[in-house]
Short mmCIF file of the C-alpha atoms (twelve columns), coordinates in Angstrom:
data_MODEL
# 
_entry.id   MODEL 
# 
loop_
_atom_site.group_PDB 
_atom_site.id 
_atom_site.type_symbol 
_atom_site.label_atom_id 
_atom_site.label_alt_id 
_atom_site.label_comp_id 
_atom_site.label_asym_id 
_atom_site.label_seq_id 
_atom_site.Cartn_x 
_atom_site.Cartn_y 
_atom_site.Cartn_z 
_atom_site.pdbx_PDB_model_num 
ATOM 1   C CA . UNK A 1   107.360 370.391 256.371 1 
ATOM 2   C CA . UNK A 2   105.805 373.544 257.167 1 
ATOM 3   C CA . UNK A 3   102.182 374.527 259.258 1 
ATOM 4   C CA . UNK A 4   98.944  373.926 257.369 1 
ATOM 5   C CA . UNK A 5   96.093  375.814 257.525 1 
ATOM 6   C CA . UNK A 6   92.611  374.667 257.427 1 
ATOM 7   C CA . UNK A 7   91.193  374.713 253.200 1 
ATOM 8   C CA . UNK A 8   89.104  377.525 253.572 1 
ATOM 9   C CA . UNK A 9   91.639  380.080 255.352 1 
ATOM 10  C CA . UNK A 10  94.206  378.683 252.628 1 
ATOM 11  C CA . UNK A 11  91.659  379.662 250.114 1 
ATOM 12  C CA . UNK A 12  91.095  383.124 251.111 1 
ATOM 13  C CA . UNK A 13  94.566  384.093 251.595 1 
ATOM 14  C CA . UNK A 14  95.348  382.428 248.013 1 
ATOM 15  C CA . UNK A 15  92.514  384.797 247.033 1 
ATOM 16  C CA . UNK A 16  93.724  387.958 249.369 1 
ATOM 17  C CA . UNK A 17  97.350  387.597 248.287 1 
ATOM 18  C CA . UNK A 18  96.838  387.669 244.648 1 
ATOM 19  C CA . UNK A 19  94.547  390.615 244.466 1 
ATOM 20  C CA . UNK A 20  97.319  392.264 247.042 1 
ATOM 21  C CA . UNK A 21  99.951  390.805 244.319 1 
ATOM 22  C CA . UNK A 22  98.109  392.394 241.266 1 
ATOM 23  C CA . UNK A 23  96.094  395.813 242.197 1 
ATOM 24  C CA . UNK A 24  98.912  397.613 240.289 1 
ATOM 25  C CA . UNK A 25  98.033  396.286 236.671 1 
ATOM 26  C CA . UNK A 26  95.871  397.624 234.347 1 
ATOM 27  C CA . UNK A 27  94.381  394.563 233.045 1 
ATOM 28  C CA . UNK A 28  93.299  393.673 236.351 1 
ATOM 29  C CA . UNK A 29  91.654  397.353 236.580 1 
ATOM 30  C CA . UNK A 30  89.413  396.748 233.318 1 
ATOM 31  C CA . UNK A 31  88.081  393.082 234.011 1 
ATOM 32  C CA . UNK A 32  87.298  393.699 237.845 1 
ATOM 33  C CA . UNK A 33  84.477  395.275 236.997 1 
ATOM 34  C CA . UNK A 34  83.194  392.988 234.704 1 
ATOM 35  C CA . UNK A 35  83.258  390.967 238.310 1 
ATOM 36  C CA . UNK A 36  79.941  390.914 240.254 1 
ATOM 37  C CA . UNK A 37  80.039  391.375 244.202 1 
ATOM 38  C CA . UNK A 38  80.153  387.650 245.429 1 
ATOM 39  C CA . UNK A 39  81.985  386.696 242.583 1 
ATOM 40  C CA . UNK A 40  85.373  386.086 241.115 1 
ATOM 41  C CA . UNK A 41  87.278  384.871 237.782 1 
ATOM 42  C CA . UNK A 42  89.093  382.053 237.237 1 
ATOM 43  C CA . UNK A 43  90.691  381.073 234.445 1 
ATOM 44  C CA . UNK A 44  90.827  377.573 233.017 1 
ATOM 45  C CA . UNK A 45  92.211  375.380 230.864 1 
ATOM 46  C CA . UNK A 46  95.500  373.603 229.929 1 
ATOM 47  C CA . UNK A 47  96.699  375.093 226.438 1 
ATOM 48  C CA . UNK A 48  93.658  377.908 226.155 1 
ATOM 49  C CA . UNK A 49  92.667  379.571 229.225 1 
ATOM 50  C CA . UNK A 50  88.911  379.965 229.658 1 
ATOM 51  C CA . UNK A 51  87.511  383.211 232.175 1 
ATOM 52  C CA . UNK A 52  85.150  382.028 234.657 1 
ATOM 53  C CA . UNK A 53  83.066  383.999 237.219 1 
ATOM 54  C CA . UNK A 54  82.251  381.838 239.754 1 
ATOM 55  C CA . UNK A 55  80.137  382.794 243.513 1 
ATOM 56  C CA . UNK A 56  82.865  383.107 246.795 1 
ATOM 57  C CA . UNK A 57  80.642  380.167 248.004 1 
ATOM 58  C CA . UNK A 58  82.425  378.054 246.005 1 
ATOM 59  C CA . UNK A 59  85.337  378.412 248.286 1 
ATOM 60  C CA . UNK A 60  83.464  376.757 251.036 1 
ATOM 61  C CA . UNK A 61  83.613  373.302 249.048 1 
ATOM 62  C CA . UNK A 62  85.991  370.944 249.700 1 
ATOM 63  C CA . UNK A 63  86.563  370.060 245.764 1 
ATOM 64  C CA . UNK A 64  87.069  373.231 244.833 1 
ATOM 65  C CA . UNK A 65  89.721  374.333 247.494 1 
ATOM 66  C CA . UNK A 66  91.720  371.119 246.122 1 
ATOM 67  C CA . UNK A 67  91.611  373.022 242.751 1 
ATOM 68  C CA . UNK A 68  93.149  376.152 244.225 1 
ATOM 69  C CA . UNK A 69  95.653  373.980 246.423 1 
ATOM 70  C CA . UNK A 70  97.085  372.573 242.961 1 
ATOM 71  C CA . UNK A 71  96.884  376.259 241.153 1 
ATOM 72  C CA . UNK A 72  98.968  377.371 244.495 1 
ATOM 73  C CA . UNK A 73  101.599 374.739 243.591 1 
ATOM 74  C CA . UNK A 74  101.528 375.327 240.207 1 
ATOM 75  C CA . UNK A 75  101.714 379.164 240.091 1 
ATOM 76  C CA . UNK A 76  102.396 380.094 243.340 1 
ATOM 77  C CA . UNK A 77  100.712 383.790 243.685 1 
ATOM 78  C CA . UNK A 78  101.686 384.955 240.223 1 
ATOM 79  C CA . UNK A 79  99.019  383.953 238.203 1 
ATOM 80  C CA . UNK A 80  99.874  385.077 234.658 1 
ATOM 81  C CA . UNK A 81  96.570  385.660 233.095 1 
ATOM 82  C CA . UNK A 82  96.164  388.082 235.566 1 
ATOM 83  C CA . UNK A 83  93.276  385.931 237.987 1 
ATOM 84  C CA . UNK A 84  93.289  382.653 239.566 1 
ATOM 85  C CA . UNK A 85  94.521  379.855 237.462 1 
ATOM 86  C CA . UNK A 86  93.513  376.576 238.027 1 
ATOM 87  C CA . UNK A 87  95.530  373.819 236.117 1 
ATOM 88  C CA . UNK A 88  92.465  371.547 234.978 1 
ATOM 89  C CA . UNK A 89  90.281  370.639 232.064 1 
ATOM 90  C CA . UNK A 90  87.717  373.282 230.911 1 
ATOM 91  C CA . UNK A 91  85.084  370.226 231.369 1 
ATOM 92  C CA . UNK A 92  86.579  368.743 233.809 1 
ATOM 93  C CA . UNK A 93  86.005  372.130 235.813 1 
ATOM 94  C CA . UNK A 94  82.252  372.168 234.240 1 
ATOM 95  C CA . UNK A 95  81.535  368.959 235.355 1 
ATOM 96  C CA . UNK A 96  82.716  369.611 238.698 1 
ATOM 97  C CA . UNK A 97  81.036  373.121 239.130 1 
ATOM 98  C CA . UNK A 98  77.844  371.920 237.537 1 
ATOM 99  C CA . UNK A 99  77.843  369.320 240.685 1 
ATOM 100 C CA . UNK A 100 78.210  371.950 243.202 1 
ATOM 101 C CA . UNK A 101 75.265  373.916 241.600 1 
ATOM 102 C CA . UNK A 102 72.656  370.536 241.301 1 
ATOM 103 C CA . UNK A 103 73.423  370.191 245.553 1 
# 
């Protein structure tokens, strides 16, 4: 059993590490920019991954660091589509983001 850090530090090193992990690639190179400042992609799904752009606030909700918790377990820091990955249901994440926005 190892030290835990609070959600939102977790988050942002999930976040720091994998950009760290993947500056080298190319096809990180030609979608960042297609990234606004504030935002970041995500891609979801469970057979078809789905690109999302989602606001850095998101990462101060509790839901969604649980989402990055269980892509951290699933995919440690190599995220093969080249972003986050989140291991969920395209409207299960819709339904969940659409209830951050409506707050």
């Amino acid at each position: 059993m190892g030290f835990r850090f609070p959600s939102i530090i977790q988050a942002k090193q999930i976040l720091k590490l994998h950009f760290l992990l993947s500056r080298g690639q190319s096809s990180i190179s030609a979608t960042a920019a297609e990234v606004p400042k504030g935002h970041f992609a995500v891609y979801v799904g469970e057979a078809e991954k789905k690109r999302y752009v989602v606001p850095i606030s998101y990462l101060n909700n509790p839901s969604f660091q649980k989402l990055l918790s269980h892509a951290e377990e699933e995919f440690g820091f190599n995220h093969p589509m080249g972003g986050v990955t989140i291991p969920c249901k395209e409207d299960a994440f819709i339904n969940l983001t659409s209830r951050f926005n409506s707050s």
